[in-house]
py3Dmol code that shows the C-alpha trace and the ligand (Angstrom):
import py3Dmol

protein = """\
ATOM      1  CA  UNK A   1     -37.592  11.851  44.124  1.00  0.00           C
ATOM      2  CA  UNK A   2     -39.143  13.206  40.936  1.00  0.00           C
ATOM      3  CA  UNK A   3     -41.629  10.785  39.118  1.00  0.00           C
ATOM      4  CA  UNK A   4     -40.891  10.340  35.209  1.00  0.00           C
ATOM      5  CA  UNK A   5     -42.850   9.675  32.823  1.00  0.00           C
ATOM      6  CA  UNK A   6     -45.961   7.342  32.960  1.00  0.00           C
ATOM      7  CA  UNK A   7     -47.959   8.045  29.730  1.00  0.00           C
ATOM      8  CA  UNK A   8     -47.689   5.550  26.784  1.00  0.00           C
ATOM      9  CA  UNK A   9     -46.483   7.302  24.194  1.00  0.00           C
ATOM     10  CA  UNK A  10     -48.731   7.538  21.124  1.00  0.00           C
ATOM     11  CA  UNK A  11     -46.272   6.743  18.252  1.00  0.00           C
ATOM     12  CA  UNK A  12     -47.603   7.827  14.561  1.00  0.00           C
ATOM     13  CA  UNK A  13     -44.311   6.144  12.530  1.00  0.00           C
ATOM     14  CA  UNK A  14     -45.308   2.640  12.711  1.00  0.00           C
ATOM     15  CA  UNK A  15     -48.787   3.956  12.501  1.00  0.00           C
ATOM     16  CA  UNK A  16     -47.741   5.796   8.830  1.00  0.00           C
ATOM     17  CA  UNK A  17     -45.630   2.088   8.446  1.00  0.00           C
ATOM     18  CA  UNK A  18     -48.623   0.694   8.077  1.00  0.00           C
ATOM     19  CA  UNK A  19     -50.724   3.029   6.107  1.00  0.00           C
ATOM     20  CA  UNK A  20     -48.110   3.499   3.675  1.00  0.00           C
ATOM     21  CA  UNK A  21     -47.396  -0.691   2.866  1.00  0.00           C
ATOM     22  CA  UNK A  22     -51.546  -0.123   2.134  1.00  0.00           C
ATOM     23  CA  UNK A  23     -50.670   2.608  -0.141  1.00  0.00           C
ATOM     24  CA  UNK A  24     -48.178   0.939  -2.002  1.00  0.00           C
ATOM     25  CA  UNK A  25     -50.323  -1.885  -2.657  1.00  0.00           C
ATOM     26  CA  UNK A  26     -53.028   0.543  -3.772  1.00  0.00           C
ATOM     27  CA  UNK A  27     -50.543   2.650  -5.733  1.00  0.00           C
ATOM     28  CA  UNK A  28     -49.504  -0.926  -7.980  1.00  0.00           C
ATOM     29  CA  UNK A  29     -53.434  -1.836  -8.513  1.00  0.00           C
ATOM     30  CA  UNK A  30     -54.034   1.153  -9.896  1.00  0.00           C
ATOM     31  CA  UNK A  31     -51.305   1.522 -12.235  1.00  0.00           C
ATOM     32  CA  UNK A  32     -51.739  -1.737 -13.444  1.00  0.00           C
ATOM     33  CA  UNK A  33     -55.187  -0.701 -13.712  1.00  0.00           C
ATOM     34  CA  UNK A  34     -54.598   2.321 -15.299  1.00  0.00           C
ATOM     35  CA  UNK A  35     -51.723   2.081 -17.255  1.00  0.00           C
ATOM     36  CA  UNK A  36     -50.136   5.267 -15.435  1.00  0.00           C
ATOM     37  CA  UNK A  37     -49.062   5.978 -11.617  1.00  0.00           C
ATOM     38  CA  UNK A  38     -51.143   8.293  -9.295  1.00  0.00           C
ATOM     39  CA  UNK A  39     -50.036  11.589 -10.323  1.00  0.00           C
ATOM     40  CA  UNK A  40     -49.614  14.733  -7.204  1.00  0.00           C
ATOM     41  CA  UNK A  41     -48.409  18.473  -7.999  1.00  0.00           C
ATOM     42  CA  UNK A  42     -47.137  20.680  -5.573  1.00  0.00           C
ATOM     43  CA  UNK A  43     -47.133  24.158  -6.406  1.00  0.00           C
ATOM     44  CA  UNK A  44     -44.626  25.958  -5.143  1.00  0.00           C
ATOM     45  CA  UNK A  45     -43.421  30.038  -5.196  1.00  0.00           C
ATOM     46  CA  UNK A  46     -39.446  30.176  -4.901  1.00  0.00           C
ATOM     47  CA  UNK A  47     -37.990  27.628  -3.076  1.00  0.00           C
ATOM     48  CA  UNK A  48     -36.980  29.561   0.579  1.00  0.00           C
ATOM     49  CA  UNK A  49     -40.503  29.252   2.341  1.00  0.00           C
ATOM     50  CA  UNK A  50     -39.146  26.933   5.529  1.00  0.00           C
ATOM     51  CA  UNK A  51     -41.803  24.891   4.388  1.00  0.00           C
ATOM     52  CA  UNK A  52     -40.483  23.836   1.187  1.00  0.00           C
ATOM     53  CA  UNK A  53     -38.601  21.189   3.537  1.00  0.00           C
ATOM     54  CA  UNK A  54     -42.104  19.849   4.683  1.00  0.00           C
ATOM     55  CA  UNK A  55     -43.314  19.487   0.793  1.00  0.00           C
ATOM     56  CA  UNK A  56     -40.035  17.679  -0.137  1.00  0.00           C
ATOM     57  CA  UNK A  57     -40.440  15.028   2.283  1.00  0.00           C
ATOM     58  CA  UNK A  58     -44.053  14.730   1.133  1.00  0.00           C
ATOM     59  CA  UNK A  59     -42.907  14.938  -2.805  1.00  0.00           C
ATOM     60  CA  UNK A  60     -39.571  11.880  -1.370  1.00  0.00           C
ATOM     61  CA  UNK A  61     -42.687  10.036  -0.045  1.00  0.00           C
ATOM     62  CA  UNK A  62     -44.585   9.812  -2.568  1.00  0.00           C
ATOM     63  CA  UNK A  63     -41.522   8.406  -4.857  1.00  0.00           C
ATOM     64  CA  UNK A  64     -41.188   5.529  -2.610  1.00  0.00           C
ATOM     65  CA  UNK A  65     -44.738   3.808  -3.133  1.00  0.00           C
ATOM     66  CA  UNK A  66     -44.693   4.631  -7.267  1.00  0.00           C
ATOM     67  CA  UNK A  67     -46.660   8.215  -7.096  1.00  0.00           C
ATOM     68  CA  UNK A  68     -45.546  10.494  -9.587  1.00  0.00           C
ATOM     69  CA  UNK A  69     -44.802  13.632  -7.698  1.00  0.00           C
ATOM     70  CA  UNK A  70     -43.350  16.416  -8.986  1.00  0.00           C
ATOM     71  CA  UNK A  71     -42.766  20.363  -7.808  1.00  0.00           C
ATOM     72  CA  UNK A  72     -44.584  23.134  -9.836  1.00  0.00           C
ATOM     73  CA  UNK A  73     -42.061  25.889  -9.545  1.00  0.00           C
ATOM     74  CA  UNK A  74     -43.393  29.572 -10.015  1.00  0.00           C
ATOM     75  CA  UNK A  75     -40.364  31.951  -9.682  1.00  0.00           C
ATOM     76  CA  UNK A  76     -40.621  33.804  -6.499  1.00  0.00           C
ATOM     77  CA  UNK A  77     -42.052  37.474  -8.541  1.00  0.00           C
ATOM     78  CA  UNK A  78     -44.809  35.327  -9.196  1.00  0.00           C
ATOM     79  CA  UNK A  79     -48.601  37.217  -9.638  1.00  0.00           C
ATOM     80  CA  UNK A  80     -51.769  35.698  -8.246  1.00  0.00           C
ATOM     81  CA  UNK A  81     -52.830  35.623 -11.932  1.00  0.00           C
ATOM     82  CA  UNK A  82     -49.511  33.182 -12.529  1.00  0.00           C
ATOM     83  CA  UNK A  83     -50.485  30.884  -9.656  1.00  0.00           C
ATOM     84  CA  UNK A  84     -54.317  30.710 -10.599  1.00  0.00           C
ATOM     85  CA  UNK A  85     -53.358  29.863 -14.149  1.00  0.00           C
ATOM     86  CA  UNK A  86     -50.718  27.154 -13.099  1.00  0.00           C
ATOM     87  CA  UNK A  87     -53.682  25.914 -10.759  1.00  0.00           C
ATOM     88  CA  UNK A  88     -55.817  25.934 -13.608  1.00  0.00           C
ATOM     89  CA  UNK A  89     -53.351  23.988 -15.952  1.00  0.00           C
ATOM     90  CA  UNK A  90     -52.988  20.990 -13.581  1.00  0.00           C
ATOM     91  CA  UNK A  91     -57.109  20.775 -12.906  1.00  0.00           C
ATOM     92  CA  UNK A  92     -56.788  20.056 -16.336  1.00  0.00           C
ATOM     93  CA  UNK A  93     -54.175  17.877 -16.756  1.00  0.00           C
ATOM     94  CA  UNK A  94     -55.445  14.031 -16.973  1.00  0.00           C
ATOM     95  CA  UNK A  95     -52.023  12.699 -15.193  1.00  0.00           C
ATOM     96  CA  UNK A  96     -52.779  15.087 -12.225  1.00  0.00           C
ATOM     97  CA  UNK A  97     -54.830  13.424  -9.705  1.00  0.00           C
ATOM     98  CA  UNK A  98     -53.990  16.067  -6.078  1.00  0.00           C
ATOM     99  CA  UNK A  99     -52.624  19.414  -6.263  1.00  0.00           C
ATOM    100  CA  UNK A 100     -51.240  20.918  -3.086  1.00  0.00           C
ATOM    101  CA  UNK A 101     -50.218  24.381  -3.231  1.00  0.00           C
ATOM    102  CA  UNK A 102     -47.367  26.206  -0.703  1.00  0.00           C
ATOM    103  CA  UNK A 103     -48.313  28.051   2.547  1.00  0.00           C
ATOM    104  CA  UNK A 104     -47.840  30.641   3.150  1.00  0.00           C
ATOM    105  CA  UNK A 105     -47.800  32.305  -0.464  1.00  0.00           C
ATOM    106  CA  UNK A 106     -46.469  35.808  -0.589  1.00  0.00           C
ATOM    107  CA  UNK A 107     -48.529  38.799   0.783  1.00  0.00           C
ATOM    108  CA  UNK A 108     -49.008  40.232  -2.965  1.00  0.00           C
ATOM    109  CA  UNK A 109     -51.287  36.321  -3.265  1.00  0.00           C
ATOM    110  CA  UNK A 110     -54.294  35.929  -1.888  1.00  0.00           C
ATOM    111  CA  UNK A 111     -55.276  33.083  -0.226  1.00  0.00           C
ATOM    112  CA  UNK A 112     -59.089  32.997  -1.651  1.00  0.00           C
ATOM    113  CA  UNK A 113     -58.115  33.002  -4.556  1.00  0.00           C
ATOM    114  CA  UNK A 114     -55.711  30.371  -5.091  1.00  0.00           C
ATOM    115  CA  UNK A 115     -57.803  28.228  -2.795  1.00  0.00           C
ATOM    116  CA  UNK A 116     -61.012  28.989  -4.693  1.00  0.00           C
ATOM    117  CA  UNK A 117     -59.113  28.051  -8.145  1.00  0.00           C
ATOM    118  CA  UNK A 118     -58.041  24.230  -7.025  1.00  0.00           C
ATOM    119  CA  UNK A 119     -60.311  21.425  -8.397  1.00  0.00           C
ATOM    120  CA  UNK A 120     -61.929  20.410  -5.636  1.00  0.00           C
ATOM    121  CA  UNK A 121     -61.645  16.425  -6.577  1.00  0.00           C
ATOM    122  CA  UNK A 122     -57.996  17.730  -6.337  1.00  0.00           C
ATOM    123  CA  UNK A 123     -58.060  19.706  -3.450  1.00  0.00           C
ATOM    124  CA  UNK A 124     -55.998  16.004  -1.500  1.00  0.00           C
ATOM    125  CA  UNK A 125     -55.268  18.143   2.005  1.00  0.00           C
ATOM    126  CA  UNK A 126     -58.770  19.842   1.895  1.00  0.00           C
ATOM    127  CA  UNK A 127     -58.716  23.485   1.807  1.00  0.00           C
ATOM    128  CA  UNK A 128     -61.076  24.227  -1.228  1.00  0.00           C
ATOM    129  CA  UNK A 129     -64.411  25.376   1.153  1.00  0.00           C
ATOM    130  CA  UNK A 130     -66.222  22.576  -0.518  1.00  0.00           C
ATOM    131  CA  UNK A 131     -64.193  20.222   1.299  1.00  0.00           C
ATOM    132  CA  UNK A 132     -64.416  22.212   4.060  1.00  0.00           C
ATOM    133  CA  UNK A 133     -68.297  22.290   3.742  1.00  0.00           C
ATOM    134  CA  UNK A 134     -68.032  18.788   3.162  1.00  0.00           C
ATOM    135  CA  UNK A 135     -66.506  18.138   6.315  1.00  0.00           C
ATOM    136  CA  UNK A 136     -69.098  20.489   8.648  1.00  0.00           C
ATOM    137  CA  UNK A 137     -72.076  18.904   7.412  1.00  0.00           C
ATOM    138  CA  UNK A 138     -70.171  15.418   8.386  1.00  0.00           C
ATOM    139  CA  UNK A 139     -70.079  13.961   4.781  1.00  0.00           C
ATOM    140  CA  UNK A 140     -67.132  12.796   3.274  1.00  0.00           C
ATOM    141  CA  UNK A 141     -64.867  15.222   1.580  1.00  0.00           C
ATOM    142  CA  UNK A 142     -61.187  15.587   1.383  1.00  0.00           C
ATOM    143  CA  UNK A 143     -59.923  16.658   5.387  1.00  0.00           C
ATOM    144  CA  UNK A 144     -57.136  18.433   5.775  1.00  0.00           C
ATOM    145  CA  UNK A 145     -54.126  16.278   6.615  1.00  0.00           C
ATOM    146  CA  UNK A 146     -53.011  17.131  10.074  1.00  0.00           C
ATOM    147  CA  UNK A 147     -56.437  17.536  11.392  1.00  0.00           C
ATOM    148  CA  UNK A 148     -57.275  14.105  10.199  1.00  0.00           C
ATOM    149  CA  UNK A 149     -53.766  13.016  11.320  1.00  0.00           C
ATOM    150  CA  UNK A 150     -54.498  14.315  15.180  1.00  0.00           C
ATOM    151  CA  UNK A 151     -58.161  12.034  15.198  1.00  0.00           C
ATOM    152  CA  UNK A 152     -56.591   9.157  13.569  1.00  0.00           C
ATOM    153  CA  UNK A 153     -54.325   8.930  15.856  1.00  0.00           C
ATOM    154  CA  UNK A 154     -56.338   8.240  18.359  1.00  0.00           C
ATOM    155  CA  UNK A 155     -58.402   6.258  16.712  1.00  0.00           C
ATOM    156  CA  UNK A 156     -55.610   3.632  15.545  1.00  0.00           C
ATOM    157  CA  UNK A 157     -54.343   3.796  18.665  1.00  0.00           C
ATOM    158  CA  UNK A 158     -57.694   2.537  20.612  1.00  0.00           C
ATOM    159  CA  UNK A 159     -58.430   5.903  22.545  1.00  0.00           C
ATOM    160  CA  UNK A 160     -62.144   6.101  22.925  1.00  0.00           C
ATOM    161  CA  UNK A 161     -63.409   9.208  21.817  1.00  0.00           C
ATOM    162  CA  UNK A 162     -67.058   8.963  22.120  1.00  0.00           C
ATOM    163  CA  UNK A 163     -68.759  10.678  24.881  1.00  0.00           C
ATOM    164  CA  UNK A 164     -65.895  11.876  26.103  1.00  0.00           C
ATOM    165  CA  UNK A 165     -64.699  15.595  27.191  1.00  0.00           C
ATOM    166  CA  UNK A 166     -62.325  17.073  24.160  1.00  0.00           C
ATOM    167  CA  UNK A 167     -60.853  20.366  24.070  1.00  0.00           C
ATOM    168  CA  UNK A 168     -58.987  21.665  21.136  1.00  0.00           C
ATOM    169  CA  UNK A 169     -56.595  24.235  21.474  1.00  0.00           C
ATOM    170  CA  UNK A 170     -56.561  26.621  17.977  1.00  0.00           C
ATOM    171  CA  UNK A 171     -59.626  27.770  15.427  1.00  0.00           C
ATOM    172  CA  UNK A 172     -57.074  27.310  12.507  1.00  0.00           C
ATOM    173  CA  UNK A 173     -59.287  26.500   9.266  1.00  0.00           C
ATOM    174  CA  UNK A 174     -56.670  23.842   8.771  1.00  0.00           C
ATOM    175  CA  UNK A 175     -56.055  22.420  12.077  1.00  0.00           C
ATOM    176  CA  UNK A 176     -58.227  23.230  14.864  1.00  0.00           C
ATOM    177  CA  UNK A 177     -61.479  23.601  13.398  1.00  0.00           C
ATOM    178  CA  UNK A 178     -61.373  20.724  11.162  1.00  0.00           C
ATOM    179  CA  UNK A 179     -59.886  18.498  14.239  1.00  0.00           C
ATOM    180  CA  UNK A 180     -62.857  20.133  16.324  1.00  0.00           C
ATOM    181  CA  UNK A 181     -65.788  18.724  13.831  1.00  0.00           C
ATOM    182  CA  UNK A 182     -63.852  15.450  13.267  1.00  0.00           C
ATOM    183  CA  UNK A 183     -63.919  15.187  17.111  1.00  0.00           C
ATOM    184  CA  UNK A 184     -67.846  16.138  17.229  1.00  0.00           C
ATOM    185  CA  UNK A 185     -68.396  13.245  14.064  1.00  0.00           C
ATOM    186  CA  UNK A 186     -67.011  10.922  16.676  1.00  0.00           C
ATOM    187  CA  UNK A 187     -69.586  11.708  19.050  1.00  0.00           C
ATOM    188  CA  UNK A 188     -66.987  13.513  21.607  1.00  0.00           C
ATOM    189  CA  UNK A 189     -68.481  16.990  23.569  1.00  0.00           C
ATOM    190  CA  UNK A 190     -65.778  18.810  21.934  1.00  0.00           C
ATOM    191  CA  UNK A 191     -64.674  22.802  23.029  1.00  0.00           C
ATOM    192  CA  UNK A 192     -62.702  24.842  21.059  1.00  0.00           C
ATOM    193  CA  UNK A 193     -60.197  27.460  22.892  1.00  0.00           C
ATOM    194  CA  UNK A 194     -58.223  30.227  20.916  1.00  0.00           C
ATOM    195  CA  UNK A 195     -55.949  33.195  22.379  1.00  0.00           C
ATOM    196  CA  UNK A 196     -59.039  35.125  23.158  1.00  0.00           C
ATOM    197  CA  UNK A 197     -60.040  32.069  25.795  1.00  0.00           C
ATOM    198  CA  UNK A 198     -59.861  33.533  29.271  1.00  0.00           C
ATOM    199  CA  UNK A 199     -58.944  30.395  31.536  1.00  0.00           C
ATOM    200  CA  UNK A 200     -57.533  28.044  28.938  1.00  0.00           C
ATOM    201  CA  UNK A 201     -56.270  25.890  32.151  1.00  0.00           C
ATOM    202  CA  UNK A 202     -59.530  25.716  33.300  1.00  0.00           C
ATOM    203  CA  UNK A 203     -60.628  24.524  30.226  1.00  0.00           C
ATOM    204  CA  UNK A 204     -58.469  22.310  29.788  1.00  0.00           C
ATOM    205  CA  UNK A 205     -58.498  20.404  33.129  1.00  0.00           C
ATOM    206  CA  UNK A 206     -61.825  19.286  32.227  1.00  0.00           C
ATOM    207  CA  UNK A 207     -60.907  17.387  29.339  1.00  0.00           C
ATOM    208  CA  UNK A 208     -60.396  13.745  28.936  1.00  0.00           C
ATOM    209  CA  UNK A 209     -58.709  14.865  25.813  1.00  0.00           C
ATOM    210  CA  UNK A 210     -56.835  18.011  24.408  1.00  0.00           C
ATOM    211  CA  UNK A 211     -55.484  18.351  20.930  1.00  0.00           C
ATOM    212  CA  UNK A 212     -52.873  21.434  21.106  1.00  0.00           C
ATOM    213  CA  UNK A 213     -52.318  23.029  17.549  1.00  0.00           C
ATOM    214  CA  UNK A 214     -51.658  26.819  18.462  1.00  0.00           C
ATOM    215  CA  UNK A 215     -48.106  27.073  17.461  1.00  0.00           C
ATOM    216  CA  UNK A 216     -46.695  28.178  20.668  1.00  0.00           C
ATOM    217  CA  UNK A 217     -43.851  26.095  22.273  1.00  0.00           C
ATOM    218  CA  UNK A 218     -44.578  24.840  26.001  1.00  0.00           C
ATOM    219  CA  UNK A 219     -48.182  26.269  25.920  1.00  0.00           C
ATOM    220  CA  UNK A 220     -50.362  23.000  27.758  1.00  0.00           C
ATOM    221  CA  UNK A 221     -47.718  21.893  31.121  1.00  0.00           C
ATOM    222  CA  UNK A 222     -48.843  19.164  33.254  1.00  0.00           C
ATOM    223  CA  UNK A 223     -50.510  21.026  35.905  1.00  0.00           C
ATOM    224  CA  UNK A 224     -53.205  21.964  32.818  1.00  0.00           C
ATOM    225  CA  UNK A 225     -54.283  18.477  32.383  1.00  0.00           C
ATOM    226  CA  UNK A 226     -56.139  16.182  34.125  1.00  0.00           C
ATOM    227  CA  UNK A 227     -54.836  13.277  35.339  1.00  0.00           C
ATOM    228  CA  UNK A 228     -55.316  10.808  32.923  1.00  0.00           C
ATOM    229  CA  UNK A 229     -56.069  12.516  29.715  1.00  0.00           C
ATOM    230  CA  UNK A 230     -54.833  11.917  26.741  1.00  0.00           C
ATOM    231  CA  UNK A 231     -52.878  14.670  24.828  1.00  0.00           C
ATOM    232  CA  UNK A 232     -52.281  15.165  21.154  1.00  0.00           C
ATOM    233  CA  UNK A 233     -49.548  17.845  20.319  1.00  0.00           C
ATOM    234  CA  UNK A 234     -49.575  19.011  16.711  1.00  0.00           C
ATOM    235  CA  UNK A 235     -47.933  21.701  17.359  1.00  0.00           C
ATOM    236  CA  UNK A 236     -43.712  21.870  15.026  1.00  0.00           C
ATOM    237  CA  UNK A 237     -41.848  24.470  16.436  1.00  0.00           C
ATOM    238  CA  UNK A 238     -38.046  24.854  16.736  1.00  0.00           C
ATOM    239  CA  UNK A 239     -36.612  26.089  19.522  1.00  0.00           C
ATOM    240  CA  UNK A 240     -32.720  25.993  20.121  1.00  0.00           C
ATOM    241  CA  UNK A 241     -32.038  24.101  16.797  1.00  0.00           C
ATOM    242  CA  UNK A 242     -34.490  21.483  18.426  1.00  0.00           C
ATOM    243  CA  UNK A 243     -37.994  20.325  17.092  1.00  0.00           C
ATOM    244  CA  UNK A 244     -40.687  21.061  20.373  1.00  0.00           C
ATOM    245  CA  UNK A 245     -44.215  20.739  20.018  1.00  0.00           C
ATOM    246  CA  UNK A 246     -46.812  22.912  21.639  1.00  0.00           C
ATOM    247  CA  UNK A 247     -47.229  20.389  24.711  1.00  0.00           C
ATOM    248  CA  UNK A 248     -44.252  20.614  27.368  1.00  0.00           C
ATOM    249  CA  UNK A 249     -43.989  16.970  26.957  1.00  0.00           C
ATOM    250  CA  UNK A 250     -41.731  16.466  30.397  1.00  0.00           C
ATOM    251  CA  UNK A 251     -44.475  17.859  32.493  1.00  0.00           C
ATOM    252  CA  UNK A 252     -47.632  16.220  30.884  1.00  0.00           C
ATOM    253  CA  UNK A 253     -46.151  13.150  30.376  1.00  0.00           C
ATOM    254  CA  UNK A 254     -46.137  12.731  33.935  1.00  0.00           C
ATOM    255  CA  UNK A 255     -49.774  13.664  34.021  1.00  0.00           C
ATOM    256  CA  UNK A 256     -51.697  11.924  30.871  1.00  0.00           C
ATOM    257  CA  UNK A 257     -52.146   8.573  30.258  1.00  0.00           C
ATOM    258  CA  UNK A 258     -51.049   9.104  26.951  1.00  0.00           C
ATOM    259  CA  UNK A 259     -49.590  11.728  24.517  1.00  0.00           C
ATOM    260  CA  UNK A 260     -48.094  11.759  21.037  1.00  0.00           C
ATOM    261  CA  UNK A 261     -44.474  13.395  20.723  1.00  0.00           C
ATOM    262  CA  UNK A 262     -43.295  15.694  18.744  1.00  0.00           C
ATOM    263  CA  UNK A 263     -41.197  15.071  16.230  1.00  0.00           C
ATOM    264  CA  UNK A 264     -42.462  11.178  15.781  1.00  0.00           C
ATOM    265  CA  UNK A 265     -46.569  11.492  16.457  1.00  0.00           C
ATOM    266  CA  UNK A 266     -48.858  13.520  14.418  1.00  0.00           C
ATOM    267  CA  UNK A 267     -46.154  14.401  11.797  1.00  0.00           C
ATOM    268  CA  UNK A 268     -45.167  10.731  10.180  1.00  0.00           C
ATOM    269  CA  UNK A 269     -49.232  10.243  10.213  1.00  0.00           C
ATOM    270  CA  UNK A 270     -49.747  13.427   8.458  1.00  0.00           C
ATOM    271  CA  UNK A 271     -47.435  12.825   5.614  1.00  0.00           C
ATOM    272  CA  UNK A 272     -49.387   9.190   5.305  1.00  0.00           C
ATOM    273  CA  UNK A 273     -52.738  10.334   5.155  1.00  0.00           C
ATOM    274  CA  UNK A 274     -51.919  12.747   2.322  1.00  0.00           C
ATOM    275  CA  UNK A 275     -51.086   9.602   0.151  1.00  0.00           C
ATOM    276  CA  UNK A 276     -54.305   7.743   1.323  1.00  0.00           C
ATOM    277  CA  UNK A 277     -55.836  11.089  -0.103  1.00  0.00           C
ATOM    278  CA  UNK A 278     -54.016  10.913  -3.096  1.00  0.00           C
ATOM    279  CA  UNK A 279     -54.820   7.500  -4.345  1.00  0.00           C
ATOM    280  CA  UNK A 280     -58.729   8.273  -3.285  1.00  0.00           C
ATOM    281  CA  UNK A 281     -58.674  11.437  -5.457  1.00  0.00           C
ATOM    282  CA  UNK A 282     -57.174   9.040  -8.218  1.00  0.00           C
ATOM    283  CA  UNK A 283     -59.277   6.521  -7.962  1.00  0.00           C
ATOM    284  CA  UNK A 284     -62.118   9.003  -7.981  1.00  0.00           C
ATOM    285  CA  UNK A 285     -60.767  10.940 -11.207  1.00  0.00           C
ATOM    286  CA  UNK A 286     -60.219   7.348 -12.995  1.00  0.00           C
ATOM    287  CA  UNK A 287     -63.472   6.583 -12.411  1.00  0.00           C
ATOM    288  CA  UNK A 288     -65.003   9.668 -14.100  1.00  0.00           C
ATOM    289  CA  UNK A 289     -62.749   9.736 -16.808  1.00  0.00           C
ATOM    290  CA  UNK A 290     -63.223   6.226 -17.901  1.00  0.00           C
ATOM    291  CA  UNK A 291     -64.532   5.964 -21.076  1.00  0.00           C
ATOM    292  CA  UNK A 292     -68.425   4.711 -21.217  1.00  0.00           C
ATOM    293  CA  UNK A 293     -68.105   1.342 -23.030  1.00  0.00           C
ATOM    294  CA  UNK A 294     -68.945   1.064 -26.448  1.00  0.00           C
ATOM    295  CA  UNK A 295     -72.517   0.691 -27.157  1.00  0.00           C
ATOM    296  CA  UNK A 296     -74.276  -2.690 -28.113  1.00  0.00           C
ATOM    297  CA  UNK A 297     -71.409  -4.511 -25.336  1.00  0.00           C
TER     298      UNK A 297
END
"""
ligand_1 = """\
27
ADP
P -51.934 26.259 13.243
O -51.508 26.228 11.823
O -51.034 25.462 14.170
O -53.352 25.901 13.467
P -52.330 29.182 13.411
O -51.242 30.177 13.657
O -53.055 29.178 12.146
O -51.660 27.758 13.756
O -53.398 29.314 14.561
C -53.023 29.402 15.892
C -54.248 29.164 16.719
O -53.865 29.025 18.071
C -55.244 30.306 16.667
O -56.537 29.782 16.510
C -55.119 30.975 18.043
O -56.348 31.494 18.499
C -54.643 29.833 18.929
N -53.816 30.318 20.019
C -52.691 31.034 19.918
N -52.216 31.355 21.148
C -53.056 30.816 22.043
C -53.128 30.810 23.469
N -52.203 31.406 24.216
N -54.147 30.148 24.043
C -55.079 29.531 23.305
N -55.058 29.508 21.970
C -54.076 30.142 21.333
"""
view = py3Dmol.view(width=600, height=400)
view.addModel(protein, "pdb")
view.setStyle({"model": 0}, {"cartoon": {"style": "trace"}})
view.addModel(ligand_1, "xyz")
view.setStyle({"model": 1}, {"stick": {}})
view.zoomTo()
view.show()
């Protein structure tokens, strides 16, 4: 008789519920406040990159709790000189409070570049490398929105992470890394494996908790985890029509104790966190914009 399942299931929807009711709330004060919603542009080169899907739901999102969110549209020729200037336009731009900018840009673009160009009091998913300086020195910059998304989760969901044993699978500069030094801020003994790792099963048995964001369906089974652990897959890949994550989710959910699917975990929490972001960059840029009060007062 096979076993099924026996890890709770770490849910981020009613997580993002939750976050996004806050939002809302925030999103009416500061209107109010400032006679004008939180503004977010989202720069975007033509519209076929698959993950123009991803930024729609973000920009549909945003709608919903009174941001005004709008697409940046550079046609799909455009230079590196185009994007930077665009980039430049919206720093400026005193109704702009975030700017997020498409990944992956064409291979004319380079990345530097347009990363270096964003504001970073902009920069709302944390790519400028101030923010990511910010974030290895363990002060409080913008974090990149998934990474943040795969410790939150945990952390909403009453998973103790201090002194435990976490191993992160990926050294992306926008997931695994950033996930890795959130991990160490929370006082976890945190190791970081990559495709160069020679026993990543090893490595992973040890740990009481393994975020997976490597971009390779089925990568972490069961028999790679220790009984117990708890497993955070933030890995989107479609396979057969169907959204997998990087976790065979069958196998280690009869393993862990508890483990976030995929679609339904990390994703909803993502998209949430960018609008927490968002009104923090706003409130930030109202506050430096205000104008002193008049003298004599
Ligand atoms: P993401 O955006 O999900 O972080 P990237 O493609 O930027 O994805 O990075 C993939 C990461 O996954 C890299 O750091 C790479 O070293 C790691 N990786 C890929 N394949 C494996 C593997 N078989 N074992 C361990 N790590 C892997």
């Amino acid at each position: 008789m096979a076993d099924g399942p026996t890890a709770r299931r770490l849910e981020g929807k009613p997580i993002a519920d939750e976050i996004r009711a806050a939002v809302a709330e925030d999103v009416i004060a500061f209107t109010a406040e400032q006679g004008r919603p939180p503004g977010l542009a989202v720069v975007i080169v033509g519209r076929d990159a698959p993950s123009t899907v991803y930024l729609e739901q973000i920009i549909r999102g945003c709608a919903k709790v009174g941001i005004d969110a709008r697409f940046v549209e550079l046609e799909g020729e455009a230079t590196e000189a185009s994007v930077v200037a665009t980039i430049r336009e919206l720093n400026a731009d005193p109704r702009v409070d975030g700017v997020i900018v498409q990944m992956p840009l064409p291979p004319t673009i380079r990345l530097r570049s347009v990363i270096d160009a964003i504001d970073p009091d902009k920069d709302i998913d944390g790519i400028h490398p101030l923010n990511a300086g910010l974030l290895r020195l363990g002060y409080d910059g913008f974090l990149p929105a998934t990474a943040h998304a795969s410790v939150e989760i945990l952390r909403r969901s009453g998973i103790e992470i201090a002194g435990r044993d976490a191993v992160v699978v990926g050294r992306s500069a926008v997931v695994g890394m950033p996930a890795a030094f959130l991990l160490v801020k929370e006082d976890a003994t945190v190791t970081v494996c990559h495709r160069r790792t020679r026993d990543l099963a090893a490595r992973t048995r040890e740990a009481d908790i393994v975020i997976v964001a490597a971009g390779h369906p089925g990568l972490v089974t069961g028999d790679m985890l220790k009984p117990g652990a708890v497993v955070v897959d933030v890995g989107i890949n479609i396979v057969d029509g169907r959204i997998v994550g990087d976790v065979e989710f069958e196998s280690a959910a009869r393993v862990a104790s508890a483990i976030t699917p995929v679609p339904g975990g990390v994703g909803p929490l993502t998209n949430a966190l960018l609008l927490t972001h968002l009104i923090r960059a706003a409130e930030r840029h109202a506050a430096v914009t205000a104008p002193a009060p008049a003298a004599g007062r």
